[in-house]
N, C-alpha and C positions, 0 to 999 in steps of 0.2 A: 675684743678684749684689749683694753690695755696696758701698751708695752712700757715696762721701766727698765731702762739699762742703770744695770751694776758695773758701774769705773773705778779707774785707779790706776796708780801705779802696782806694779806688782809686788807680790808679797805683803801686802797689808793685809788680805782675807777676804778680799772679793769673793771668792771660791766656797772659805767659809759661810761667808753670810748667805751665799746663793741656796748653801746649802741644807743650812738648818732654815731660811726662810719656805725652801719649796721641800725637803729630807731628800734630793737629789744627790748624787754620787757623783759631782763634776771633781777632779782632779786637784790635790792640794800637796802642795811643796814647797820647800823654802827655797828655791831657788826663781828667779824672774822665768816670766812665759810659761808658768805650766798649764794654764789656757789657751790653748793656740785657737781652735773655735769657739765659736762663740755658742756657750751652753742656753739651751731655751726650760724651761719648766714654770710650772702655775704656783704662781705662791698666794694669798688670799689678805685682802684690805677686809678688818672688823667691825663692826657695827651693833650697836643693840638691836636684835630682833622684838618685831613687833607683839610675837608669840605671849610673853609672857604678860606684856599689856592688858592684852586682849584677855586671856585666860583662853588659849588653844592651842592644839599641838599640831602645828605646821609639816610640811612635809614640801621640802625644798626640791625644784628641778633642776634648776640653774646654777645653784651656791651649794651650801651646806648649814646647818643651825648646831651649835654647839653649847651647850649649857644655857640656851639664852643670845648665843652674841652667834649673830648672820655672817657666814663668811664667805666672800663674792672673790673671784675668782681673777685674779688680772697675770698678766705672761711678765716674768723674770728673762733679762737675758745679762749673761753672764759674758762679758767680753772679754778679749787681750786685755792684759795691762800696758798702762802707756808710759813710755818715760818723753825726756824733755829730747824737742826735734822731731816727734812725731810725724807733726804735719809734714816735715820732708824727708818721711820715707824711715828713718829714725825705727830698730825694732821690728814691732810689726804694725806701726802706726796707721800704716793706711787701711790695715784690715780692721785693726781697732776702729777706728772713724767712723767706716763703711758698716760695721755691724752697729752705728750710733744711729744709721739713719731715719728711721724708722718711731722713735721708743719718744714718748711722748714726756719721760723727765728721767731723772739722773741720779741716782744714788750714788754721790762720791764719798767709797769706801776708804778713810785715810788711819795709818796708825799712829795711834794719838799717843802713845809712848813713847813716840820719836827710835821706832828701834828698827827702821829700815830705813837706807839713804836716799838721793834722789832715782835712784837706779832702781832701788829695790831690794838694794843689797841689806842684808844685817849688821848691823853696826850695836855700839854701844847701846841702851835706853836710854833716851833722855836727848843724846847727843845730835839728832836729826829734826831741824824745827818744823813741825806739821802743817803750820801756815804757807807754807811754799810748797807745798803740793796743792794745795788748794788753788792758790794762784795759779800754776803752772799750768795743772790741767783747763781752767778756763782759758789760758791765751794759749793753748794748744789748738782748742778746737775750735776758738775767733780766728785761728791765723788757719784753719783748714779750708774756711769758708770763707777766709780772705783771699785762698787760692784759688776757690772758685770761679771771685767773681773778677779777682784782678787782672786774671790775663787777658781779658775780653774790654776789663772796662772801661778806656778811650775810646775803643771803636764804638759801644753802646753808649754811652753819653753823648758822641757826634749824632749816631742815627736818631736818639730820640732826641735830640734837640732840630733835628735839621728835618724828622716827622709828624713832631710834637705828639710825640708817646709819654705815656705816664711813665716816668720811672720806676715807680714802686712796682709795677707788673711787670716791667723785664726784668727785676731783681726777682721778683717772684716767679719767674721761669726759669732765670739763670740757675736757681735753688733746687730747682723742682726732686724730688727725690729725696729731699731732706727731713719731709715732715713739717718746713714751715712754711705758715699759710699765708697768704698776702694780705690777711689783718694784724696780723703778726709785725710785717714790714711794716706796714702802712703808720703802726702806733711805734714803733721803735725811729722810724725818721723822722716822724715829729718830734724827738727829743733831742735829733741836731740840731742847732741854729741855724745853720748856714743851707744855704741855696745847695739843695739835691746834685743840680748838675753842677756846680762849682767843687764836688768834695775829691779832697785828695787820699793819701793815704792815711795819717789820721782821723780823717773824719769818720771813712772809710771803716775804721778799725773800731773808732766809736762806736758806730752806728751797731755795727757786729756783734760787741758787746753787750749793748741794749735786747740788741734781738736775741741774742741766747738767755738771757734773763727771760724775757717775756715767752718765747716758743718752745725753750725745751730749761725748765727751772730747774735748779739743783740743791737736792740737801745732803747736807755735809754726816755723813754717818762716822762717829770719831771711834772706831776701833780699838780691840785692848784695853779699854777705858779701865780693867780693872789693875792692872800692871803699875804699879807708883810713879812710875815718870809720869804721866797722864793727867791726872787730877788738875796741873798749873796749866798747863795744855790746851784741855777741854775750857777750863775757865776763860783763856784766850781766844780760843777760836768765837765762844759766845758771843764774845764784845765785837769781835771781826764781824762774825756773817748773821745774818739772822734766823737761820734752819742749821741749827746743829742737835744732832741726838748721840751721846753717849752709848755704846753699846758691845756686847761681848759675844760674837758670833760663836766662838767656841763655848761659852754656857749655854746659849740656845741649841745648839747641836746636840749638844749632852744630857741636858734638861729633854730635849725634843724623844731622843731615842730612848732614855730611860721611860718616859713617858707609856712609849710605843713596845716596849717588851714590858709593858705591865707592873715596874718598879716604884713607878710615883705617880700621879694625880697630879698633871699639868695641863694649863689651858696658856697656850700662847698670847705673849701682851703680860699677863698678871705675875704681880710681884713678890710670890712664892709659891708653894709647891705641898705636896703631900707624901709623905714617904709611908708606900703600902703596907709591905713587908720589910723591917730591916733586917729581918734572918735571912734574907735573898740575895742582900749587899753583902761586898767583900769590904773591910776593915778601910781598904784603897778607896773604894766608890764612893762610901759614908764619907769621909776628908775632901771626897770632891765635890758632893753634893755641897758638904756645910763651907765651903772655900766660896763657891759660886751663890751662896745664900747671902753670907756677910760681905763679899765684897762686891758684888752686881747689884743684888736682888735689895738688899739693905740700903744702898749708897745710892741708885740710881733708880728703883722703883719698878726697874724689869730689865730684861736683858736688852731693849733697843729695837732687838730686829722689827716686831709687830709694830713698835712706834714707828718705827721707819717707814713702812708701807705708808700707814694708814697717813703720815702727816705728808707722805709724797701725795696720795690721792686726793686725801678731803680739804689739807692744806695748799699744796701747789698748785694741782690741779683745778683746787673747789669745788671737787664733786659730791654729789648728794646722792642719798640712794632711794627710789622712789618702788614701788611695791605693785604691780599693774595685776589687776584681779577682772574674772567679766561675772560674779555675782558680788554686789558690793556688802550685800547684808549676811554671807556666808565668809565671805573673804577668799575666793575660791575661785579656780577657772573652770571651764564647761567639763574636766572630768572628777573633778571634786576635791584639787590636790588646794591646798588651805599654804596663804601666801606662797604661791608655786616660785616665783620668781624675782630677784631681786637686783633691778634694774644702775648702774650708775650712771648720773644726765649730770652735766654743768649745771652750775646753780645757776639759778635766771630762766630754765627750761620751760617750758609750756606744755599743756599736755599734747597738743596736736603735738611738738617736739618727740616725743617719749611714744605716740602713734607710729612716727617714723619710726624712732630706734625699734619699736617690736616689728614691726610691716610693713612695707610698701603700700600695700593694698590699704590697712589699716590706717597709714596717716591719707592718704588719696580720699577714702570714705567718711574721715572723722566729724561727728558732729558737736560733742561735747564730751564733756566727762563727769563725771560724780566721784568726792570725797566721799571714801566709804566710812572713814571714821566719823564726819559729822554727818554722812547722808543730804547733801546738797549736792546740785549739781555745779558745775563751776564752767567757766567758758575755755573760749580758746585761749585770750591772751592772761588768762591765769596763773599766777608764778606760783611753780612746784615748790613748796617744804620737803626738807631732809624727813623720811619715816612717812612720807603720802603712803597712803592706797587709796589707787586709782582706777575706776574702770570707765573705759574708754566706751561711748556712746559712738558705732556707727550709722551710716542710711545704709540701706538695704539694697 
């Protein structure tokens, strides 16, 4: 399953968001640190199911189907908040870091109302510029992995130069436990200029910054969005980064649970709602419903949280969701469940690829595969489309 870590500094609503994205119970306080471990739960990337295409009514193993929209299952984790110093020890910096290792991209949770400070503290609206969180936490966690490799790296630039070892695989050792991989390194140091073994501390720190762009990508989730300081905010950070989404963690919460006691007809992602019964609502709930209508759901199109998933997966990541069936003219595996499973592969996969991910056995025997939507068979080096079904041909 794939891991996305929820960062921040504290007190923006990382806890929030963790919360209405998975309806999890992690701890939320306006005071810094009230995450001290790091909370784990499933929250789910959206996609249109094939179901309603086809004209049949699937029955999912793996995911869930919701009105139509497939929802595939990937691990939330909720970490400390970090303030600035982290990397030295700073807070609970090093535990933050260390529950980073793992998590394949980054949802940086910031309040886009400017109404926490660098600390995390509450301060005025408005009065806290949200661009410097941003910054911050990426030269926090360059300069983590700058402690990695610095202490060691004279002595490894002698030995590989005087063994004639590739450098990019002792940096890709020295990392090991990070989650990045040594194509990662490999495409991040072709983007210094300068001779590998010649780099200093700069270069060094360059290099860093490359590679956490390309190994563990980040979008910028702008928080409070619906609060008036925000609006000039959001507009900035746009022109800064290129993955920004607007978003109000506490309307998705609220939206989510009224949902789930039966009070309104919500699908997570969509940009309003249905109110069941208003005789059920109190005078209070109705004001909060239509507060979160006009200033979310109106102005931004949805509350964020579901955008957020899904542009971490299908955007940073580039993942595609392929549909693996072993009758291709039923849509069904060998006990009759109809699109049983819904697989996510990097775009560019093959089928023998997607053989792996379901088997060992199954990628070792693979002989081909068949599009069941067109009913051809297709080879190995065939590149999967986003909404395949595919059934995998083995030998026997």
């Amino acid at each position: 399953m794939i891991q996305i870590a929820v960062t921040g500094k504290p007190n923006v609503g990382k806890s929030s968001f963790f919360n209405a994205a998975t309806l999890s119970e992690a701890e939320v306080a306006s005071y810094p640190f009230t995450t001290i471990d790091a909370n784990h739960a499933v929250a789910y990337a959206s996609c249109s199911c094939p179901c309603r295409e086809l004209g049949v009514e699937c029955s999912p193993r793996n995911s869930r189907c919701l009105d139509g929209r497939r929802l595939i299952p990937v691990e939330l984790i909720d970490v400390a908040g970090l303030v600035p110093g982290a990397h030295e020890g700073r807070g609970l910096g090093n535990k933050f870091l260390d529950d980073l290792r793992q998590a394949r991209v980054f949802l940086h949770v910031i309040d886009a109302s400017g109404s926490t400070d660098e600390e995390g503290r509450p301060v005025e609206p408005g009065t806290h510029d949200p661009l410097e969180d941003v910054s911050f936490l990426e030269h926090e966690i360059t300069m983590w992995l700058y402690g990695i490799l610095e202490r060691n790296w004279e002595r490894l630039l002698r030995k590989a130069a005087s063994e004639k070892l590739d450098m990019n695989r002792i940096i890709y050792e020295q990392l090991s436990g990070t989650g990045i991989g040594l194509e990662d390194i490999i495409e991040a140091s072709r983007m210094i200029r300068t001779d590998i073994y010649s780099w200093k501390k700069d270069e060094l720190i360059s290099f860093l910054d490359e590679l956490l762009k390309i190994a563990k990508p980040m979008l910028i989730v702008a928080n409070k969005a619906d609060l008036p300081s925000a609006a000039g905010n959001i507009e900035r950070l746009r022109e800064a980064y290129p993955h920004v989404v607007p978003a109000s963690a506490e309307a998705e919460l609220a939206l989510r649970r009224a949902a789930e006691a039966g009070l309104i007809r919500y699908t997570p992602g969509e940009g309003d709602f249905e109110i069941l019964d208003e005789g059920k609502l109190t005078d209070k709930q109705l004001s909060a419903l239509e507060y979160i209508r006009e200033n979310v759901l109106r102005v931004y199109g949805s509350t964020g949280i579901q955008e957020a998933i899904n542009r971490a997966v299908f955007d940073l990541l580039d993942m595609i969701v392929v549909y693996p069936v072993e009758d291709e003219h039923k849509f069904t595996d060998q006990k009759g469940n109809v699109l049983p499973d819904a697989i996510l592969v990097p775009r560019g996969s093959k089928p023998r690829d997607l053989a792996y991910i379901i088997h060992t056995e199954i990628g070792d025997s693979f002989m081909h595969a068949v599009d069941a939507r067109k009913g051809m068979r297709v080879a190995s080096d065939h590149e999967l489309e986003d909404g395949d079904i595919i059934s995998i041909i083995c030998s026997r």
